[in-house]
C-alpha positions in Angstrom: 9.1 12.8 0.3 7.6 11.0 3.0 5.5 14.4 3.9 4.9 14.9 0.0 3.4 11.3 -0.1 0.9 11.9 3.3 -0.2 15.1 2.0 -1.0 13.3 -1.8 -3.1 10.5 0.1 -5.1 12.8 2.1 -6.2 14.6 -1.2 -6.7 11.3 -3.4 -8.5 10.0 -0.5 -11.1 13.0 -0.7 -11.5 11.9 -4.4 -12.6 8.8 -3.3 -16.0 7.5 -2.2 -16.3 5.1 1.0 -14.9 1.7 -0.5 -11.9 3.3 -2.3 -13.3 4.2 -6.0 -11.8 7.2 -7.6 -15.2 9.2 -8.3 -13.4 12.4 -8.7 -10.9 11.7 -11.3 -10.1 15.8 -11.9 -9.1 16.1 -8.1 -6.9 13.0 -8.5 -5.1 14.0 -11.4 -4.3 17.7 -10.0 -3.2 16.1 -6.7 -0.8 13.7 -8.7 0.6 17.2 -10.4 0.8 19.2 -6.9 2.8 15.4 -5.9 5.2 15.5 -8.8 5.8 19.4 -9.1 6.7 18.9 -5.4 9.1 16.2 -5.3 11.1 17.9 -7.9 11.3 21.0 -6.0 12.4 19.3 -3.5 14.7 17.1 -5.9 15.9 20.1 -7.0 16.9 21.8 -3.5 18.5 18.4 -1.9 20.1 16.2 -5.2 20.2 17.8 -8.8 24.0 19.2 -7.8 25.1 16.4 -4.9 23.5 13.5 -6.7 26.3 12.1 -8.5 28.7 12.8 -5.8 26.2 11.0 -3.7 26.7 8.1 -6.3 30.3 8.0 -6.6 31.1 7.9 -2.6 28.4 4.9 -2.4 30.8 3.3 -5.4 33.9 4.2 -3.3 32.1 2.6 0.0 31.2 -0.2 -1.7 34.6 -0.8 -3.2 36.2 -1.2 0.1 33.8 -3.9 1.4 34.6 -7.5 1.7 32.6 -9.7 -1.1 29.3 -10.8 -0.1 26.6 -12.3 -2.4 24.7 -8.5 -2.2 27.4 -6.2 -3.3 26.7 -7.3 -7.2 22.8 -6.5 -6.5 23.9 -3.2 -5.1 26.4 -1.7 -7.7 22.9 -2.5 -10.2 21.2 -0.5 -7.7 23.9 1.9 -7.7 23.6 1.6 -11.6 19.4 2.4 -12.0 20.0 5.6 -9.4 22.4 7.7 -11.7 20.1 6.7 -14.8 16.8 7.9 -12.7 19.1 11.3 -12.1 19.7 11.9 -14.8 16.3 11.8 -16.0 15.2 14.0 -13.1 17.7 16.4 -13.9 17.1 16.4 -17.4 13.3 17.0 -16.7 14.3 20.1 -14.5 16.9 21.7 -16.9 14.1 21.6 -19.9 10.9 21.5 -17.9 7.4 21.8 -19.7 4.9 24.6 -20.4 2.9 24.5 -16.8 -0.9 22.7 -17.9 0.1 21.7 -21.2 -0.2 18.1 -22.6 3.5 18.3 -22.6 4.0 18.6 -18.8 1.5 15.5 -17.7 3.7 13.3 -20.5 7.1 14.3 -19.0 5.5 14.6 -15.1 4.3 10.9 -15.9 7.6 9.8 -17.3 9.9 11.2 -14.5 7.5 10.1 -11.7 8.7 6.8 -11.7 12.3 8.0 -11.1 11.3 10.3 -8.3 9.7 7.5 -6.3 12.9 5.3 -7.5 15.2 7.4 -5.5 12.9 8.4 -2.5 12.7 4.3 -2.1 16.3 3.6 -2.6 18.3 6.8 -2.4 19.1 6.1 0.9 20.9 2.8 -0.2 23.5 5.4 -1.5 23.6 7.3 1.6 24.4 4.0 3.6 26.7 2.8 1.8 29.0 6.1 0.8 28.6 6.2 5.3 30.7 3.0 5.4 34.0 4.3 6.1 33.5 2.9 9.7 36.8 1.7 11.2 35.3 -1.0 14.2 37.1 -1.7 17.4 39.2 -5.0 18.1 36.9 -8.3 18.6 37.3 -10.1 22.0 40.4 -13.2 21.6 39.7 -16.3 21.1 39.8 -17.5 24.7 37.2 -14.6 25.8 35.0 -15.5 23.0 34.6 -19.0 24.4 34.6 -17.6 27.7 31.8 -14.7 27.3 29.7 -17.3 25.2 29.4 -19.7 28.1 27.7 -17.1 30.1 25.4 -16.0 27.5 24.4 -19.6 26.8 23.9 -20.0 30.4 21.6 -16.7 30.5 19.8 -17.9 28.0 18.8 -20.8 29.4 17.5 -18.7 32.5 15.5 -16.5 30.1 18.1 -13.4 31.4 19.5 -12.8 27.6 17.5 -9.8 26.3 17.9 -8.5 22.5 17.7 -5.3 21.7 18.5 -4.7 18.1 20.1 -6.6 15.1 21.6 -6.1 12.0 23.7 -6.8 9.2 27.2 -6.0 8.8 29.4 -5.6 5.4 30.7 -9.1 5.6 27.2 -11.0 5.5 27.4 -11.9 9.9 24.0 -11.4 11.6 24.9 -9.0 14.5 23.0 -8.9 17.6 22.9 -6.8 20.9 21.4 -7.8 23.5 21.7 -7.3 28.0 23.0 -9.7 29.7 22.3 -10.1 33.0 24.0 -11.9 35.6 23.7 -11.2 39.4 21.3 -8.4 39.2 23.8 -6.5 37.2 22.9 -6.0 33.4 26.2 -6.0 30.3 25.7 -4.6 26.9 27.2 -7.7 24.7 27.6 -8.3 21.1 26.6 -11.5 19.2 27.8 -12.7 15.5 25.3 -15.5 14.4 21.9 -16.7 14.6 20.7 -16.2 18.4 18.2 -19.1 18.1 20.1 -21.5 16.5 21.6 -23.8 19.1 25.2 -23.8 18.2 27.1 -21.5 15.6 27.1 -17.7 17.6 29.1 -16.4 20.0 29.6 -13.2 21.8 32.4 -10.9 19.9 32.1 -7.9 22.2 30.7 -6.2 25.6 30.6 -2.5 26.4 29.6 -0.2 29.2 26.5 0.8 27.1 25.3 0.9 23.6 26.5 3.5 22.7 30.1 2.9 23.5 29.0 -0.5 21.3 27.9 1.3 18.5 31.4 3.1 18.2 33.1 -0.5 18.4 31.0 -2.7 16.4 30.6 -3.1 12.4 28.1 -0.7 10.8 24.7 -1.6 9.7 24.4 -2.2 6.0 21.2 -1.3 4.2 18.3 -4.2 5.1 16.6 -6.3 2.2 13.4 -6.5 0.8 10.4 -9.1 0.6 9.6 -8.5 -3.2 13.0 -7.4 -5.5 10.1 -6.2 -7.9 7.4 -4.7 -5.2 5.8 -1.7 -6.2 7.4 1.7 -5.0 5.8 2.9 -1.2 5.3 6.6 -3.5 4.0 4.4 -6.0 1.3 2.4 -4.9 -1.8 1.1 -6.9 -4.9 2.1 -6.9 -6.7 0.5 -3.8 -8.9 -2.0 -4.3 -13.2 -1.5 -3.5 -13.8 -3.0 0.1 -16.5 -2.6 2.6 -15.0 -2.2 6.1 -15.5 -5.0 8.6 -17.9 -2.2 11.0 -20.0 -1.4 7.6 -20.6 -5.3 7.4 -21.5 -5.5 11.3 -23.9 -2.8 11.1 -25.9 -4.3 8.0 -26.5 -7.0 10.5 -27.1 -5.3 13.3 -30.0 -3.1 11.1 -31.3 -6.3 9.0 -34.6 -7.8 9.0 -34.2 -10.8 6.6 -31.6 -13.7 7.0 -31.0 -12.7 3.2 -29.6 -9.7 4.4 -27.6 -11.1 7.0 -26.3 -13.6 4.0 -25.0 -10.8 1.9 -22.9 -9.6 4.7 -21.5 -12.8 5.3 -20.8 -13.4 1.9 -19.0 -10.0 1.5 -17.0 -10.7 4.3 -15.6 -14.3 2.7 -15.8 -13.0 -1.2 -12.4 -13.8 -2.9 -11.4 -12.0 -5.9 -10.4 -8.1 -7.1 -12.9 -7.0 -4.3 -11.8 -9.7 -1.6 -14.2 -9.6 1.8 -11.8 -8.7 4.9 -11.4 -12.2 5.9 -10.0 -13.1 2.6 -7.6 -9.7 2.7 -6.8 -10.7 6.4 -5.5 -14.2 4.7 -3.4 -12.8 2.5 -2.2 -10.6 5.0 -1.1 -13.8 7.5 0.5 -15.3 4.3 2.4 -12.5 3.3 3.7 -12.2 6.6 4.7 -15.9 7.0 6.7 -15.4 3.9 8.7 -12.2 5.5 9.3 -14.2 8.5 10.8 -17.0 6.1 13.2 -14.1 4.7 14.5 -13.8 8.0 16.4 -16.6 7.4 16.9 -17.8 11.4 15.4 -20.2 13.6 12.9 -18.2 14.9 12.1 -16.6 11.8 11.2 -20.1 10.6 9.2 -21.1 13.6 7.4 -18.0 13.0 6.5 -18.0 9.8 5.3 -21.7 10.3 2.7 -20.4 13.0 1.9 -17.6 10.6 1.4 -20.2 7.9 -0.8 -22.6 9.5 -2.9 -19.6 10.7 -3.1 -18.4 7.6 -4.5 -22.1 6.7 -6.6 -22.0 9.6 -8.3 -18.7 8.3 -9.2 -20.2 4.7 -11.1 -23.3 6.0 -12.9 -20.6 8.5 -13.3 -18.1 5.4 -15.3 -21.2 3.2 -17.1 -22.2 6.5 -18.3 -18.2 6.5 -19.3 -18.8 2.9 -21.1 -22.0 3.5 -23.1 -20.7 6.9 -24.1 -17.7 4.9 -25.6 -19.3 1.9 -27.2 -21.8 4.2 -28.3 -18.6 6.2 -29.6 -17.1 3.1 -31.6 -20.2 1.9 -33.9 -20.3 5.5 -35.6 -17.3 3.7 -36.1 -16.3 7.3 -37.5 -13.2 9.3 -37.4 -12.0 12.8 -40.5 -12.4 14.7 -42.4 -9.3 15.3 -42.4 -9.9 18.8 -38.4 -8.2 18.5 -40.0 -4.9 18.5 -38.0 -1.7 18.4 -37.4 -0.2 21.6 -38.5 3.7 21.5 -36.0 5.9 21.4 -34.9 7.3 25.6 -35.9 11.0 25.0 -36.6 13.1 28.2 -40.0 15.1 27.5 -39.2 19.0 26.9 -41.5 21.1 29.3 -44.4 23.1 27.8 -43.7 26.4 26.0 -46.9 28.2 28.4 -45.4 26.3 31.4 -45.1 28.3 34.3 -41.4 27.7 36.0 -42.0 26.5 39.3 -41.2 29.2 42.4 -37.9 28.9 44.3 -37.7 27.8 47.3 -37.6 30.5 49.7 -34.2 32.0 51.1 -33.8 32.7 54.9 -33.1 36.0 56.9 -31.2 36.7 60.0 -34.9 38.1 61.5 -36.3 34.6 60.5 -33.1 32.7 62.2 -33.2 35.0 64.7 -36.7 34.3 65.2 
């Protein structure tokens, strides 16, 4: 789907002109046919017959986990998945004339499902994969024993994570090499690794992979936005003038009214935000995914993110206010900032005569 999707961009990109405007609204629509004619071939190939069997192991998997405050979530998930296919299939086993008014109607109708299952489908595959039997945990007294010497390397900045996830029973689980007299050991953490009490080490392992094989599977990773628009699903892009399109109008104008407009472009809010306004939301978005994390550095984060982001507005309405300023000078440059002429090397006569070469030596002449 992932290819399906790349290849669909590319073509509704060439139906659009420079800031993002579909201009070409016949090429978009046969390019969002060739997209949904391909995903249900490919639906088709992969799903229509394994789909529900798909479902019911992810039912099974999800049976034998331990409660957590996401297994309700999931079985909905679960839930939506076998409605989308059997829409899909339903849409495949009585398909529509090819071109007719028909097959846009049902293409538009089952689209929706198609993107459904290429965003979440693999929610199913994770979690009919959790028949994972882990290896014993460390005891109690090597727990306490282990944790010392992580907290110790910690201190010395010698506790490196590698990777983290989530297991079935809600623990954040984190590798990470710890290294003690030039010798590095793959160790497993339950808990937040920034908090300053509340983790401790659960395992250690000759390498990761031999970790892998011993420690709790991942479970499928959250979301920012429950209701976020599918990745196969996007809307249509917003108008906006790139940040080099804006630098060039400067570099080319002659008026400080020019140079205004730029400005203002750059710090316009609204549909058609400027790029320091997009680059705002962009901070702020991100701040709030760091939040999500839900650990101490995710919070620290996601404060510096925040106050960046706050940063950026004051410098976005200082923009706004130096370019109407700018603007009101009704200045020029001075005509003493003449153009430089252009660094061409002059092109040698069509009636020129070559000059001779130089002439060659002979062994009478050395000789001589």
């Amino acid at each position: 789907m992932a290819v399906i999707a790349r290849e669909t961009e590319t073509a509704l990109d060439a139906s659009r002109d420079r800031y993002g405007r579909t201009v070409h609204h016949d090429a978009a629509t046969a390019a969002r046919t060739r997209r949904t004619q391909a995903a249900l071939a490919t639906y088709a190939i992969h799903l229509a017959e394994h789909g529900q069997q798909l479902l019911t192991a992810a039912r099974s998997g999800l049976d034998h986990q331990p409660p957590a405050p996401h297994t309700e979530a999931w079985r909905d998930l679960l839930d939506a998945l076998a409605t989308s296919h059997t829409e899909i299939t339903r849409t495949l086993t009585h398909p529509a004339g090819p071109g007719s008014t028909e097959q846009r109607q049902q293409h538009a109708a089952v689209w929706p499902h198609l993107a459904f299952w290429a965003d979440y489908g693999s929610i199913a595959a994770d979690l009919a994969d959790q028949h994972h039997h882990p290896g014993p945990e460390l005891s109690a007294e090597d727990k306490h024993r282990w944790t010392d010497q992580a907290r110790a390397a910690r201190r010395r900045g010698e506790l490196e994570p590698i990777e983290s996830w989530y297991a079935a029973d809600g623990r954040l689980i984190t590798l990470a090499y710890l290294v003690q007299d030039d010798t590095s050991t793959v160790i497993a953490l339950s808990g937040d690794l920034d908090a300053a009490a509340g983790w401790e080490v659960i395992g250690h392992y000759d390498d990761e992979l031999a970790a892998g094989r011993a420690l709790p599977r991942a479970v499928p990773p959250g979301v920012l936005r429950p209701d976020a628009p599918s990745r196969f699903n996007r809307p249509e892009p917003t108008p906006e003038r790139p940040v080099q399109e804006l630098l060039q109008d400067v570099i080319e104008a002659r008026t400080a009214g020019e140079v205004s407009e730029a400005l203002l472009a750059a710090a316009q809010p609204g549909y058609d935000a400027g790029p320091l306004v997009r680059l705002e939301r962009l901070l702020d978005t991100a701040a709030r995914f760091s939040y999500a994390l839900d650990t101490v550095r995710g919070q620290q984060v996601g404060a510096r993110l925040a106050a960046l982001g706050r940063q950026l507005a004051f410098l976005t309405q200082e923009v706004h206010d130096a370019a109407e300023d700018l603007g009101a000078t009704v200045g020029v440059l001075p005509p003493h900032r003449t153009p430089a002429p252009p660094r061409t090397r002059p092109r040698a006569a069509v009636s020129t005569t070559p000059p001779a070469p130089p002439a060659r030596s002979t062994a009478t002449a050395r000789r001589a």
